[in-house]
C-alpha positions as CSV (number, residue, x, y, z in Angstrom):
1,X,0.0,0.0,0.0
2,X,2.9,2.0,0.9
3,X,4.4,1.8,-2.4
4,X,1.7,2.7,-4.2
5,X,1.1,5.8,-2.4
6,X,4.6,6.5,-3.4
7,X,5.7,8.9,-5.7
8,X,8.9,7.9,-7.6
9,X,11.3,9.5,-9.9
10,X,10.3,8.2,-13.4
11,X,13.0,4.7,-14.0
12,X,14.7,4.1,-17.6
13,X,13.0,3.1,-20.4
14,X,15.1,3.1,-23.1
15,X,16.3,-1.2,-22.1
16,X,12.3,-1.4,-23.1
17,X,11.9,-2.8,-27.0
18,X,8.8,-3.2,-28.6
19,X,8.3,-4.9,-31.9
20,X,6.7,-1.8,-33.5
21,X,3.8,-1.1,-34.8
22,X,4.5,-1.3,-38.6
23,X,5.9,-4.6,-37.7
24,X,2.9,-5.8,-36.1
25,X,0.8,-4.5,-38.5
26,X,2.8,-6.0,-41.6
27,X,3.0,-10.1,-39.7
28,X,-1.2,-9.8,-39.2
29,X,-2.1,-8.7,-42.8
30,X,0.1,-11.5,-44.1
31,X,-1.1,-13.7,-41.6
32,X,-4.9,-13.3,-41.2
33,X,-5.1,-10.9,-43.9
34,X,-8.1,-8.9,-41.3
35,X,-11.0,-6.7,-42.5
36,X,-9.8,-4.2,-40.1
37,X,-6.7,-4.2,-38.2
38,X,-6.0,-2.0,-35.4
39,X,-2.3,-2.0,-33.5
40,X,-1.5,0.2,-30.3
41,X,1.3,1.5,-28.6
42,X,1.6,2.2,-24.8
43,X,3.6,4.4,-23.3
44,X,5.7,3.4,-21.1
45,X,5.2,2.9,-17.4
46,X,5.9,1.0,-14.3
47,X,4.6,-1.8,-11.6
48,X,5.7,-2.9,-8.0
49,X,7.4,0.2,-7.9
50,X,10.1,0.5,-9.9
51,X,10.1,-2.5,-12.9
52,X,9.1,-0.4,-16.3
53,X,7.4,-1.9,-19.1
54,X,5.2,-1.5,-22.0
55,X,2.2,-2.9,-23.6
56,X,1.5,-3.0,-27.4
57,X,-1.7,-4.8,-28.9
58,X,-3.0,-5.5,-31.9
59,X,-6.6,-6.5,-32.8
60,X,-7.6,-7.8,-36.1
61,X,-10.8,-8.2,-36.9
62,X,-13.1,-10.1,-40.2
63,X,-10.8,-11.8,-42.7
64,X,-9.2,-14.6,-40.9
65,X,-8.9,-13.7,-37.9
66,X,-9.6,-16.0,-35.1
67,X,-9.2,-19.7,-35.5
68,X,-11.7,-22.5,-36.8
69,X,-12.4,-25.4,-34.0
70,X,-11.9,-29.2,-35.1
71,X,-15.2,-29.4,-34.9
72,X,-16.2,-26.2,-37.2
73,X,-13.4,-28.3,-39.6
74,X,-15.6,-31.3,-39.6
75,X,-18.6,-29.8,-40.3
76,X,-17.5,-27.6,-43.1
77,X,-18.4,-24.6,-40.8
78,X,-17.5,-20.9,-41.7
79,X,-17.8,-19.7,-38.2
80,X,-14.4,-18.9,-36.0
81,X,-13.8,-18.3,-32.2
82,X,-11.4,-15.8,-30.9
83,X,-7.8,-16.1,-30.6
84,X,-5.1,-14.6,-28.2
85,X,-1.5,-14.4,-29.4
86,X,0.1,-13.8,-26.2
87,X,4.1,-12.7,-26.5
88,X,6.6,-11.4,-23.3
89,X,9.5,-9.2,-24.9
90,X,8.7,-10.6,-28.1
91,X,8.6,-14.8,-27.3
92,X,5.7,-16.6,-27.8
93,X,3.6,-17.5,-24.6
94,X,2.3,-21.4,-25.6
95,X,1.2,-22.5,-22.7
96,X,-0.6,-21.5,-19.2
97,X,-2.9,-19.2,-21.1
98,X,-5.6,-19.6,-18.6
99,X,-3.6,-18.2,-16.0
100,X,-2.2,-15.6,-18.0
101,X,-2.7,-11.5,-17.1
102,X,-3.4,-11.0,-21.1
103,X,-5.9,-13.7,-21.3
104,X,-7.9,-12.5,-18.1
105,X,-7.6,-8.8,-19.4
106,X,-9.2,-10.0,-22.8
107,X,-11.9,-11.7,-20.6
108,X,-12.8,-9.0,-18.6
109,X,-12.9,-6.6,-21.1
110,X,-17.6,-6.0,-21.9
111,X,-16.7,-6.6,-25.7
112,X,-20.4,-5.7,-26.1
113,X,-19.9,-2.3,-26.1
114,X,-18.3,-2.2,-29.2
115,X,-20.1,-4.0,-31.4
116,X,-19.1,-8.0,-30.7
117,X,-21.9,-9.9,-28.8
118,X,-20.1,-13.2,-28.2
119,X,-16.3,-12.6,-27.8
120,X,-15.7,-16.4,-27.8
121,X,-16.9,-16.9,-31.0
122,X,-15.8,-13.8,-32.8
123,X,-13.9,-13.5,-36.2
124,X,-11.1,-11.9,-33.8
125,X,-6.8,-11.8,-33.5
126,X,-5.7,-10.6,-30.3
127,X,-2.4,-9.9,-30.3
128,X,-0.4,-8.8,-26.9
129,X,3.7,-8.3,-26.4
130,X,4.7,-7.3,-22.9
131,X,7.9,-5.6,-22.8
132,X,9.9,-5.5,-19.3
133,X,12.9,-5.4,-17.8
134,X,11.5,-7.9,-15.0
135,X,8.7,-10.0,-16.5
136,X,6.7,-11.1,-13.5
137,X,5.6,-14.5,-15.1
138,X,3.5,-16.6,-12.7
139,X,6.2,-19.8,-12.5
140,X,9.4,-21.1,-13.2
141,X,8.6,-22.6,-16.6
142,X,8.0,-18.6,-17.8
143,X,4.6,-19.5,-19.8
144,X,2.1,-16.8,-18.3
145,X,2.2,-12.9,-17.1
146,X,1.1,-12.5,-13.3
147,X,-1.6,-10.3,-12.7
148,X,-0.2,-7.6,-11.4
149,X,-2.7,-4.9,-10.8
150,X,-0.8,-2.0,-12.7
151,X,0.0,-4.8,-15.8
152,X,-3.7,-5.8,-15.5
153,X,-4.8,-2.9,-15.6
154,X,-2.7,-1.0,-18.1
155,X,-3.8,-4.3,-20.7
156,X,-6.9,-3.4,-20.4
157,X,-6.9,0.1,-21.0
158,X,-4.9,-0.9,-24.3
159,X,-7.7,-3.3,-25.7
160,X,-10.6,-1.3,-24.5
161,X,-8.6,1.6,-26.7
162,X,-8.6,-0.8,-29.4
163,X,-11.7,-2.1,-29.0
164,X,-13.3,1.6,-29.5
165,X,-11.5,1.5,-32.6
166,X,-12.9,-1.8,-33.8
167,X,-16.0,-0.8,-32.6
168,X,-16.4,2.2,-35.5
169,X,-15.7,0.3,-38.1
170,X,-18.2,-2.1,-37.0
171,X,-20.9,0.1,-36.8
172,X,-20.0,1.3,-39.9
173,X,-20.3,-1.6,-41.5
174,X,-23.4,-2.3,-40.1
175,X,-25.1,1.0,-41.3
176,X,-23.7,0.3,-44.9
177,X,-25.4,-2.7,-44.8
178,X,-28.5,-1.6,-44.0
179,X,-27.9,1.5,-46.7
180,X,-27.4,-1.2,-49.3
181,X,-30.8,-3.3,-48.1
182,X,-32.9,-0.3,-47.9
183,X,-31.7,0.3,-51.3
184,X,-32.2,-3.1,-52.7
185,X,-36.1,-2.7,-51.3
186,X,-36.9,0.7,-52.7
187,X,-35.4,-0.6,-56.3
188,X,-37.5,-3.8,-56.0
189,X,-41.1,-1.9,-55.7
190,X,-40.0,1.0,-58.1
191,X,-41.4,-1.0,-61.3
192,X,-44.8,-2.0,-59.9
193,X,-45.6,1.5,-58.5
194,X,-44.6,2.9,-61.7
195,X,-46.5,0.6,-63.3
196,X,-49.8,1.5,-61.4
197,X,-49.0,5.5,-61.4
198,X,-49.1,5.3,-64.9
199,X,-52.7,3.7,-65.4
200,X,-53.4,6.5,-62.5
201,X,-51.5,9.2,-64.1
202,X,-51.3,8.5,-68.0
203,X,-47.7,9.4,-67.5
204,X,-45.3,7.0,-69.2
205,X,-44.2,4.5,-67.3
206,X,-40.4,4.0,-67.9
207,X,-40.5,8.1,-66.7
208,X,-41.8,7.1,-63.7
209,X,-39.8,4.8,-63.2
210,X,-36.7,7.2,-63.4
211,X,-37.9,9.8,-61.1
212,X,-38.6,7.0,-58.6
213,X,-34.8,5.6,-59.1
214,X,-33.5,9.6,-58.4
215,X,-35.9,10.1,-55.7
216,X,-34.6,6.7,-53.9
217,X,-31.2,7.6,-54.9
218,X,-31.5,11.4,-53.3
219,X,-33.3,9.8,-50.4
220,X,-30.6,7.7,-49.9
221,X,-27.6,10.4,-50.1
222,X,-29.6,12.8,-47.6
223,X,-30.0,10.0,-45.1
224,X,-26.4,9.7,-45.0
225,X,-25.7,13.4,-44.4
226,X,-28.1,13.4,-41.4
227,X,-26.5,10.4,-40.1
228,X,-22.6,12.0,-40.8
């Protein structure tokens, strides 16, 4: 308690190496080849004290991201669940994930908010590296980050960071879809209510029909100027 009442001078961060984030950015899009990809930077800061380090993540969403199960394999399914590529100054963490501060960070983390209902089966690449001096892994065998409250908590103010980023292209997505299916409607009824204006009307119909199309299409544009 003491120490984190503490005020310290600021320690050295220039042993700290991060991957980068054209790097990062470069390995996902030849890996999972995303929709969107979003990678972060933290700035550097410190835990227990003293120790500095530095979080970077990555999240990559659509495309193909996230991993297929054996069982989605099987059954020729599309769907895939979320994966977390979990890295300490730049080496793979394999194992322990469960018990890993980047795994619980991701799980506590209301993914709902921007825009993806079930994380766990999510077209989504999480990708962490922590970078420290002193990595406070939870055993010997150096598979899994203790959760440190300033590590937890600085890993979750990255991914709910990138999460507000995923979560605008989402939603935009989402309102071009709809943009395209209102479209598709208004286009689908245009002949038949030309067709009966011109009985009403004597007009021709193939008129009509055009100055339905423009007033759809002007519709359309002024709907997305009230929504920008």
């Amino acid at each position: 308690k003491l120490f984190k009442g503490m005020t310290f001078i600021a320690p050295r961060t220039d042993a700290l190496r991060p991957i980068g984030e054209a790097r990062i950015e470069k390995s996902l899009k030849s890996i999972v080849q995303p929709e969107f990809l979003n990678v972060i930077t933290r700035k550097p800061t410190i835990y227990r004290g003293g120790f500095p380090f530095q979080v970077e993540v990555a999240v990559a969403f659509g495309g193909n991201a996230g991993r297929p199960t054996a069982e989605q394999i099987q059954e020729g399914q599309t769907g895939r669940k979320i994966e977390i590529m979990r890295f300490a100054n730049r080496a793979p963490l394999l194992f322990d994930g469960g018990g890993c501060a980047i795994t619980k960070a991701v799980q506590t983390v209301e993914w709902k908010r921007y825009g993806i209902k079930d994380i766990e089966n999510a077209p989504l690449t999480v990708l962490v590296n922590f970078i420290s001096v002193h990595v406070p892994y939870t055993s010997a065998g150096k598979q899994a980050i203790a959760d440190e409250d300033e590590v937890l908590e600085e890993l979750r103010l990255a991914l709910m960071d990138s999460g507000r980023r995923v979560s605008r292209y989402i939603i935009g997505q989402r309102k071009l879809q709809e943009k395209q299916m209102k479209r598709e409607i208004f286009l689908k009824y245009i002949p038949e209510i030309a067709l009966a204006l011109s009985k009403l009307t004597k007009e021709k119909e193939q008129l009509l029909a055009k100055k339905l199309e423009k007033l759809v299409l002007e519709k359309l544009k002024l709907d997305e100027n009230v929504e920008k």
